[in-house]
PyMOL commands that place a pseudoatom at each C-alpha (Angstrom):
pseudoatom trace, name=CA, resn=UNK, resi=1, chain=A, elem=C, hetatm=0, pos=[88.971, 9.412, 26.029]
pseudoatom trace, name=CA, resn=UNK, resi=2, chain=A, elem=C, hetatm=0, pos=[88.562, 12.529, 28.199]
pseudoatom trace, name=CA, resn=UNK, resi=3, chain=A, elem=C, hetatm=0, pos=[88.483, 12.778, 32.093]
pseudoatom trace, name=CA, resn=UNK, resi=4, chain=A, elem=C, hetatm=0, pos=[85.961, 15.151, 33.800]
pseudoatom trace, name=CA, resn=UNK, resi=5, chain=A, elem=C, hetatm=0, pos=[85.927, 14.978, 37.572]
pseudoatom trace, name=CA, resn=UNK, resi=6, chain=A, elem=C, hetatm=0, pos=[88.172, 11.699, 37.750]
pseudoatom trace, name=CA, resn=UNK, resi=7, chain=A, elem=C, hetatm=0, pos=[85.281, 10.032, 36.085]
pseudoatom trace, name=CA, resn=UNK, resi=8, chain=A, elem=C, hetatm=0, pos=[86.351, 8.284, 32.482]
pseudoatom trace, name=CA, resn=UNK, resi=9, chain=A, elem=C, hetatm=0, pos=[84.074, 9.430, 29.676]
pseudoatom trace, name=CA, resn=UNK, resi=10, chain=A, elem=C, hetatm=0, pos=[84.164, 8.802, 26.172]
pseudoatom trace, name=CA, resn=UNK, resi=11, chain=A, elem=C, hetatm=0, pos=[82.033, 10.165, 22.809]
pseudoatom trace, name=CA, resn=UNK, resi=12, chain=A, elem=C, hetatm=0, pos=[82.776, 8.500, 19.777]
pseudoatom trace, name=CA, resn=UNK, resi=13, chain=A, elem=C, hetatm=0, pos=[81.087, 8.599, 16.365]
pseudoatom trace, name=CA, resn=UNK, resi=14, chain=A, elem=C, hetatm=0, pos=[79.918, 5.384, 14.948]
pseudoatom trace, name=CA, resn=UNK, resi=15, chain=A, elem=C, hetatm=0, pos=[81.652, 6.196, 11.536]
pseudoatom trace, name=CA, resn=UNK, resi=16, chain=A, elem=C, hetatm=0, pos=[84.538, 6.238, 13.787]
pseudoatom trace, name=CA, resn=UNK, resi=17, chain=A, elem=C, hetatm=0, pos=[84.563, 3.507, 15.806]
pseudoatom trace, name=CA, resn=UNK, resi=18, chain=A, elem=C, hetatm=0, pos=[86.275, 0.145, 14.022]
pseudoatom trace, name=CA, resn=UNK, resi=19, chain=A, elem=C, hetatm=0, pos=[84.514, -2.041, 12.138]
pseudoatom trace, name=CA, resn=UNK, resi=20, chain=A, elem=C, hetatm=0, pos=[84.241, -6.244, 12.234]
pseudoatom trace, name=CA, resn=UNK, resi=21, chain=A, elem=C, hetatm=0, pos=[82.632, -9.232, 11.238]
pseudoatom trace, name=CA, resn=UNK, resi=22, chain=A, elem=C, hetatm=0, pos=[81.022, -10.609, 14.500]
pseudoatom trace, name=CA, resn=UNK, resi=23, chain=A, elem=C, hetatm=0, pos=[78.846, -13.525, 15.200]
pseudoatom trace, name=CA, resn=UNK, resi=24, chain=A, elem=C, hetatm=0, pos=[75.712, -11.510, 14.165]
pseudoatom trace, name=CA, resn=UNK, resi=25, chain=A, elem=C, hetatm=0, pos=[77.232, -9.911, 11.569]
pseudoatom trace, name=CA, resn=UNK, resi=26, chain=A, elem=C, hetatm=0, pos=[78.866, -6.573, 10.732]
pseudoatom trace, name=CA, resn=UNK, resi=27, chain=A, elem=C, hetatm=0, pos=[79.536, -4.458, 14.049]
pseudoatom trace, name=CA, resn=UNK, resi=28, chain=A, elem=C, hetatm=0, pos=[81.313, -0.741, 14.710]
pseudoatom trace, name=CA, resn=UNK, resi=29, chain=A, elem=C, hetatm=0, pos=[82.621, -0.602, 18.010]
pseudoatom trace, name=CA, resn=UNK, resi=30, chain=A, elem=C, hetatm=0, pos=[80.897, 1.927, 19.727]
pseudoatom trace, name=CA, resn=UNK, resi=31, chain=A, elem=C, hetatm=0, pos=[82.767, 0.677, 23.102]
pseudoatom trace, name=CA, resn=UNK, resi=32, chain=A, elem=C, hetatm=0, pos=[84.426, -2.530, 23.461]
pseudoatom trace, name=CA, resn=UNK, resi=33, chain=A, elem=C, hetatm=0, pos=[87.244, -4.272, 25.099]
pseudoatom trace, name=CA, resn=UNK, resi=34, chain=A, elem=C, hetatm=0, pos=[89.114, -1.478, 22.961]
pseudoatom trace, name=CA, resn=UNK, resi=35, chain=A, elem=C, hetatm=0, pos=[88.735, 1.067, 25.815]
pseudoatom trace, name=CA, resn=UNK, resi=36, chain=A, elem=C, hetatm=0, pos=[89.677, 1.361, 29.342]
pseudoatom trace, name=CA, resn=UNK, resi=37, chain=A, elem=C, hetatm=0, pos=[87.709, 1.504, 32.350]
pseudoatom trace, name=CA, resn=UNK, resi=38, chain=A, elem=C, hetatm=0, pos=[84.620, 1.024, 30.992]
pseudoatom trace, name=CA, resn=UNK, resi=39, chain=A, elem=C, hetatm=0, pos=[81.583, -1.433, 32.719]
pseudoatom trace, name=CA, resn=UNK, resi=40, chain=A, elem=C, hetatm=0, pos=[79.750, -2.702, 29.494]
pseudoatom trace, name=CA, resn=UNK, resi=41, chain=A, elem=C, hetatm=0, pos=[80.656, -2.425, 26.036]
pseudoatom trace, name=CA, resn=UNK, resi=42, chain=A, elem=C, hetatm=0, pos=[77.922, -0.984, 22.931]
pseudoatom trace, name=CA, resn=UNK, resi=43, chain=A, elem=C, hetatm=0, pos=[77.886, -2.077, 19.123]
pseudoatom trace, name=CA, resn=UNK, resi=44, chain=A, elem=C, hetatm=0, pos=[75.897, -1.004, 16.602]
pseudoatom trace, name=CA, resn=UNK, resi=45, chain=A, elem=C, hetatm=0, pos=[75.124, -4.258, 14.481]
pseudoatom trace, name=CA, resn=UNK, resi=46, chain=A, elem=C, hetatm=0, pos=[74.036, -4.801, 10.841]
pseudoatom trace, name=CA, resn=UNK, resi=47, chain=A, elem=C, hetatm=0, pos=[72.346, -8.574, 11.479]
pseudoatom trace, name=CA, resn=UNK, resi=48, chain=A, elem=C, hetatm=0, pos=[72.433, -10.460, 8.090]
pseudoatom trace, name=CA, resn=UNK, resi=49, chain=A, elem=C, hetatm=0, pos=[71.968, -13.957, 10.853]
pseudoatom trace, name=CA, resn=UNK, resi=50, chain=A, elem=C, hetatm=0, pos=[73.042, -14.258, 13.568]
pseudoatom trace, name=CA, resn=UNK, resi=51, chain=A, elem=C, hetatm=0, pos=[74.531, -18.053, 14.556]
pseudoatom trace, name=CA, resn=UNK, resi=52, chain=A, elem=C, hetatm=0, pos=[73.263, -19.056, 18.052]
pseudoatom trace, name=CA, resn=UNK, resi=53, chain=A, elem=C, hetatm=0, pos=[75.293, -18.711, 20.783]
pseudoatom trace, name=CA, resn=UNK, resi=54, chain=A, elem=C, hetatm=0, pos=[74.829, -17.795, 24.428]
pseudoatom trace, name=CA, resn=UNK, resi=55, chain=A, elem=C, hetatm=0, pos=[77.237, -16.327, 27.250]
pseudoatom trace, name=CA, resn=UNK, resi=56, chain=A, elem=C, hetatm=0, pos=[77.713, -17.579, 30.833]
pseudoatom trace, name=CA, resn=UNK, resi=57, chain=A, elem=C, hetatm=0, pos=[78.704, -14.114, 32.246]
pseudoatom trace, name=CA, resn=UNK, resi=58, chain=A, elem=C, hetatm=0, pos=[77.475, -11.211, 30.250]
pseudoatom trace, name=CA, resn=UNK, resi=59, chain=A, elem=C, hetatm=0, pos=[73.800, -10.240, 29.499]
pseudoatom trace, name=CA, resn=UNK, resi=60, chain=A, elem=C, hetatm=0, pos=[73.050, -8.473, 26.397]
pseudoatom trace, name=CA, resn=UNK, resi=61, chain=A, elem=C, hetatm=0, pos=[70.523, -6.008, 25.623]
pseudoatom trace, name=CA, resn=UNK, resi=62, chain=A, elem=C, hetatm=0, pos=[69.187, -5.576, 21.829]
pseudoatom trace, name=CA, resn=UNK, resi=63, chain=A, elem=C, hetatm=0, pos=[67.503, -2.723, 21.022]
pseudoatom trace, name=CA, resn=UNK, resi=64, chain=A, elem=C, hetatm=0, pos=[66.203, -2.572, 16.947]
pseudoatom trace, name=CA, resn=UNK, resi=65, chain=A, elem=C, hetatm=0, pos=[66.913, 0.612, 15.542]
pseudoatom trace, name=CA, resn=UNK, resi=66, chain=A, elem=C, hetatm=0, pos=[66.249, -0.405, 11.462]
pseudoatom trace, name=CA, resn=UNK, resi=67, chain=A, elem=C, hetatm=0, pos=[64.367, -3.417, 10.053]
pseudoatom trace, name=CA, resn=UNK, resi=68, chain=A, elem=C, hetatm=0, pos=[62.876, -6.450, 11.317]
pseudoatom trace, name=CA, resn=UNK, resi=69, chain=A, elem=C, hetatm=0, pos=[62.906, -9.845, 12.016]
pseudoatom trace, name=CA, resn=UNK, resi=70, chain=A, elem=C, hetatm=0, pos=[63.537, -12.894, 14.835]
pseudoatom trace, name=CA, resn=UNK, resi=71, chain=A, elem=C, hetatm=0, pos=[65.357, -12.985, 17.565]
pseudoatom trace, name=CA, resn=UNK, resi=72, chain=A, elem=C, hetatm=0, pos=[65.249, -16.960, 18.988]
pseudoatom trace, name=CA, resn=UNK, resi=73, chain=A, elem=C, hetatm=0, pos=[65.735, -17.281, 22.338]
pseudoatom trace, name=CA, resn=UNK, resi=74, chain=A, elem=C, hetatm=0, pos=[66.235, -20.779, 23.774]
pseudoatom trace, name=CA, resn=UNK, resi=75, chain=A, elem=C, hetatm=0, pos=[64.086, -22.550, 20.447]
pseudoatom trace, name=CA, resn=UNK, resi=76, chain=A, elem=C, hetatm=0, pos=[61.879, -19.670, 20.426]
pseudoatom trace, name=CA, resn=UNK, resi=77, chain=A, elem=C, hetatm=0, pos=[61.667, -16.942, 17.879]
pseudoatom trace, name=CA, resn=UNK, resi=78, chain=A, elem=C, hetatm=0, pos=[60.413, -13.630, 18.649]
pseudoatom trace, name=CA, resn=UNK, resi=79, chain=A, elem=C, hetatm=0, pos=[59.386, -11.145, 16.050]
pseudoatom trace, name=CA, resn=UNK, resi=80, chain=A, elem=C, hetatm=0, pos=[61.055, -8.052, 16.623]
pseudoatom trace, name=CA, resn=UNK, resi=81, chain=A, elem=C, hetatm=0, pos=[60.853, -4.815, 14.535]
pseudoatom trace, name=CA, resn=UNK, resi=82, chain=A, elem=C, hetatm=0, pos=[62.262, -0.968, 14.693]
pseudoatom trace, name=CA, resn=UNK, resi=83, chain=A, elem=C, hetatm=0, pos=[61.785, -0.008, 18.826]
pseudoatom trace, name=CA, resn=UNK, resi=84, chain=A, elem=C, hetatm=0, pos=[61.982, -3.009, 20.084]
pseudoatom trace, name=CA, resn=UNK, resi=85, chain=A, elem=C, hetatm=0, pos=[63.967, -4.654, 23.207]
pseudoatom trace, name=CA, resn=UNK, resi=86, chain=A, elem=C, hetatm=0, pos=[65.201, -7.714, 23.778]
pseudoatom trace, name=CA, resn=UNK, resi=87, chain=A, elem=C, hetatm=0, pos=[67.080, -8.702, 27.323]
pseudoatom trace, name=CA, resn=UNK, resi=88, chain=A, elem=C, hetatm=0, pos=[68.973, -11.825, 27.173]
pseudoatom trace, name=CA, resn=UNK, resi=89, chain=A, elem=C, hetatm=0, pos=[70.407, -13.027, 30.690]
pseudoatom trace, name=CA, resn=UNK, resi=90, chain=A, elem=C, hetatm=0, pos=[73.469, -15.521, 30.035]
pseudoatom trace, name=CA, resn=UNK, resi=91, chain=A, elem=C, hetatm=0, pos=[73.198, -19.012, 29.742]
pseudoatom trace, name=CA, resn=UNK, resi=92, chain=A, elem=C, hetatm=0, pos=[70.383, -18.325, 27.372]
pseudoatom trace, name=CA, resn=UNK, resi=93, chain=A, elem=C, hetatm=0, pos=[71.013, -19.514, 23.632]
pseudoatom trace, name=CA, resn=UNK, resi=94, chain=A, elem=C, hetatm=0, pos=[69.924, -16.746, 21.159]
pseudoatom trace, name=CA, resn=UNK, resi=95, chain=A, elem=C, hetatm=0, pos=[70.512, -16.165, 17.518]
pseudoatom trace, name=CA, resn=UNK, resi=96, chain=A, elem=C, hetatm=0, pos=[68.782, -13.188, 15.083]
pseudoatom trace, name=CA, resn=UNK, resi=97, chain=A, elem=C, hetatm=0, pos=[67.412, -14.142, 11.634]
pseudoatom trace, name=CA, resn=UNK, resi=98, chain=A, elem=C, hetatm=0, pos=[66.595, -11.156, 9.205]
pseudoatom trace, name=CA, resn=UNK, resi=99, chain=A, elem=C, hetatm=0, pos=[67.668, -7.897, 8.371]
pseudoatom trace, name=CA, resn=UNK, resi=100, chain=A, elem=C, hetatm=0, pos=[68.010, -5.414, 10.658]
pseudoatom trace, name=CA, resn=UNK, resi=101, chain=A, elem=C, hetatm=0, pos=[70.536, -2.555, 12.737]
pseudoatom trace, name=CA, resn=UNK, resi=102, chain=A, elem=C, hetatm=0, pos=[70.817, -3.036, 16.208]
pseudoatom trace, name=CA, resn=UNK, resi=103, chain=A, elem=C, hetatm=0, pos=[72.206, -1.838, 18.820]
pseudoatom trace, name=CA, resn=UNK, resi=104, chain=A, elem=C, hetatm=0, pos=[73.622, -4.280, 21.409]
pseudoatom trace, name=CA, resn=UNK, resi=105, chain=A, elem=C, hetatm=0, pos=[74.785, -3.535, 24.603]
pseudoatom trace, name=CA, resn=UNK, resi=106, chain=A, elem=C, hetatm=0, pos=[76.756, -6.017, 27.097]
pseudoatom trace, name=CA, resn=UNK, resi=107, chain=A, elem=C, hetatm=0, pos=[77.129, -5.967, 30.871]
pseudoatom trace, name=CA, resn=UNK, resi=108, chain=A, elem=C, hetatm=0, pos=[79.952, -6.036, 31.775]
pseudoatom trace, name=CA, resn=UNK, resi=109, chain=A, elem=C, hetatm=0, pos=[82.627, -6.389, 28.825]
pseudoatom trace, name=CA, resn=UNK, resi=110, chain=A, elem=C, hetatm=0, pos=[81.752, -10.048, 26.792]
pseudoatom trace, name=CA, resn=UNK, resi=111, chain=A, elem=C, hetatm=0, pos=[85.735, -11.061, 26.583]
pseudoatom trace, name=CA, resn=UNK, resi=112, chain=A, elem=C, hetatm=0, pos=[86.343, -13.571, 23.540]
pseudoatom trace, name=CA, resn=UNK, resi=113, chain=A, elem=C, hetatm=0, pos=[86.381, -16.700, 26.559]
pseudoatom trace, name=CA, resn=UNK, resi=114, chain=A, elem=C, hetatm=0, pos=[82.552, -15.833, 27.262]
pseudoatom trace, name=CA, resn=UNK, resi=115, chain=A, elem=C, hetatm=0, pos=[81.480, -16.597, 23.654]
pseudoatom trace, name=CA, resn=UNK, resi=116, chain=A, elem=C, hetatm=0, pos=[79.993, -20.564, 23.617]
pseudoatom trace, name=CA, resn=UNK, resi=117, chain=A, elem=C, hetatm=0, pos=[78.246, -22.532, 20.715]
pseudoatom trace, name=CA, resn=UNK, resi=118, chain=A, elem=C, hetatm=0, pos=[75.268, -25.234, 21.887]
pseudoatom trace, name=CA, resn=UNK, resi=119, chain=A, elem=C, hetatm=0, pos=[75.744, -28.239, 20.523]
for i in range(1, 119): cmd.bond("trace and resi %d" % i, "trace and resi %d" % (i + 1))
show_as sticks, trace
zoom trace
């Protein structure tokens, strides 16, 4: 991380950001709970189905940047495709069916205790 005018900033290279199996599916960590002093986190995720799940503090942003498919959204599915945005305030149950890169984006920081199944 590098400081420029006591502000935190941070560039980092998806082929070098680490790499996990997520809810969704496979995710690099563009910025995540990994770094400091940061007010959202970004991943870029390969969806190969994504379980539903929702969060009661963080929304999440899903922008498509490959592929296409579904995104449900509280027993709805939406077709999405390359360019497309989904917003998805918390409390709402979503889930991703399909094959497709996206980037997601959470405000602020989903923690591991913000992660909830229906059902």
């Amino acid at each position: 991380m590098t400081t420029v005018s006591n502000s935190p900033t941070l560039v980092r290279h998806e082929g070098e950001a680490p790499r996990e199996r997520s809810t969704c599916g496979w995710r690099h960590l563009l910025i995540s709970r990994l770094d400091e002093h940061v007010a959202a986190w970004a991943h870029a995720v390969d969806i190969d189905g994504a379980r539903e799940h929702y969060h009661r503090v963080a929304t999440e942003l899903y922008y498509v940047l490959e592929g296409e498919g579904t995104v449900r959204l509280d027993g709805v599915d939406h077709p999405v495709r390359k360019g497309s945005l989904v917003h998805i305030p918390p409390g709402v149950v979503h889930g991703a069916a399909g094959r497709m890169r996206v980037l997601v984006i959470g405000i602020p920081d989903i923690s591991d205790g913000d992660l909830y199944f229906p059902g």
